[in-house]
TORFI-713078 format. One record per residue (C-alpha): z, y, x; residue in three letters. Coordinates in nm, 2 decimals, m for minus. Each point is the difference from the previous one (the first is absolute). Layout:
REM TORFI-713078
REC        Z        Y        X   rest
REC        Z        Y        X    Ala
...
This chain:
REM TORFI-713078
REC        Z        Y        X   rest
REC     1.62    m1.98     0.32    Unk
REC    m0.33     0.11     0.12    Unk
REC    m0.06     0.24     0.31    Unk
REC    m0.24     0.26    m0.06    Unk
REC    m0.15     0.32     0.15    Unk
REC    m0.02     0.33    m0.14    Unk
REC    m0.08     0.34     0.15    Unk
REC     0.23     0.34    m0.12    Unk
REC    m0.02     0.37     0.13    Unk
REC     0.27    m0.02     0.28    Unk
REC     0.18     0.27    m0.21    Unk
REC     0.04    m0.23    m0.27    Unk
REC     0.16    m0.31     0.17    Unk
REC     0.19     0.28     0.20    Unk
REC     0.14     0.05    m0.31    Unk
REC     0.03    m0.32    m0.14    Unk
REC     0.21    m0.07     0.39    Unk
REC     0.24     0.22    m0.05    Unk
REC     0.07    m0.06    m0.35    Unk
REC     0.05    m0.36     0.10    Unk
REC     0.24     0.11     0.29    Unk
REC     0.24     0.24    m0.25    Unk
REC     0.01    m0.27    m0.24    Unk
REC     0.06    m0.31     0.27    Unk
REC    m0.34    m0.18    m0.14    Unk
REC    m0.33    m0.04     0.16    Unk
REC    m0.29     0.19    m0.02    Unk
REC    m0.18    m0.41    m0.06    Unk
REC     0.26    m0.02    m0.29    Unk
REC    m0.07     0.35    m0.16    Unk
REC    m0.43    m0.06    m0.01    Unk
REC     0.08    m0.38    m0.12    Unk
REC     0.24     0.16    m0.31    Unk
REC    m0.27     0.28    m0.08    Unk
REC    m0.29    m0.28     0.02    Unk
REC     0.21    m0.21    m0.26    Unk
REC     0.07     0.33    m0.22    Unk
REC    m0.38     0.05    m0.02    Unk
REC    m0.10    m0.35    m0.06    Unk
REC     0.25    m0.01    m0.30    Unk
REC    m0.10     0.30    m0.15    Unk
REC    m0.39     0.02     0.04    Unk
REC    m0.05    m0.37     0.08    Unk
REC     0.10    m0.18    m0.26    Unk
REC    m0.22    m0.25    m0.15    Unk
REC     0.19     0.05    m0.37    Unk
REC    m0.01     0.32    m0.04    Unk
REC    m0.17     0.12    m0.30    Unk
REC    m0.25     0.33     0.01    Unk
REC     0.27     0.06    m0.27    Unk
REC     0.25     0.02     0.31    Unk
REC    m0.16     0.29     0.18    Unk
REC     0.03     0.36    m0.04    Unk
REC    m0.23     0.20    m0.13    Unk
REC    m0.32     0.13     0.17    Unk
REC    m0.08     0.41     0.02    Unk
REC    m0.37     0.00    m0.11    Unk
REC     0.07     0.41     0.03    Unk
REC    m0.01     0.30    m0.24    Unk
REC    m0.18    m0.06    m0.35    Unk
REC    m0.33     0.10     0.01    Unk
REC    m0.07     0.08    m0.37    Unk
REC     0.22    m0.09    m0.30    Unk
REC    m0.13    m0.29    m0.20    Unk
REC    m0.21     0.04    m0.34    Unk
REC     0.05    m0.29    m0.29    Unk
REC    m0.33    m0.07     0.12    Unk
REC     0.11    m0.08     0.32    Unk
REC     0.28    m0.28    m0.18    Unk
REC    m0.21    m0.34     0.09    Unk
REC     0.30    m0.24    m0.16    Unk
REC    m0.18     0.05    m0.35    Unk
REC    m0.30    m0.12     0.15    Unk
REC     0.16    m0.28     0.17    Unk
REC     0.18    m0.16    m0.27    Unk
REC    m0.35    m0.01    m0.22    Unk
C-alpha cells in the first residue's frame, strides 16, 4: 500500500471523521474505498467511449435541412 498526501476543506474530512466514527471504520478506510470507486468507474483502461454517458452539447441551435445530412456524401 502506498502512503500518500492529499489536502481537503477541514469541513470535508470533518465529515468523512464522523462518518467513520458512526459506522466503526476509519476516515483512511472511507477516502481509500471512494479512491478505488473512482478508479473503477472513470479509470478503467477497457472501457469503451461506448461505455460513457452521453455528453450535453446544449439546446439545438437550428433544426437540420437534408442539406445538412453529410452521410450521402460520405458514402460516395
Amino acid at each position: 500500500m502506498k502512503t500518500i498526501t492529499i489536502n481537503v476543506s477541514s469541513e470535508t474530512y470533518h465529515a468523512f471523521q464522523e462518518y467513520a466514527a458512526r459506522n466503526n471504520r476509519t476516515a483512511s478506510e472511507l477516502i481509500r474505498n471512494a479512491m478505488e470507486e473512482y478508479r473503477r468507474s472513470y479509470l478503467r483502461e477497457d472501457q469503451s467511449i461506448f461505455d460513457a454517458p452521453p455528453a450535453n452539447a446544449g439546446s439545438i441551435l437550428k433544426d437540420l435541412t437534408p442539406e445538412d445530412d453529410l452521410l450521402q456524401e460520405m458514402l460516395e
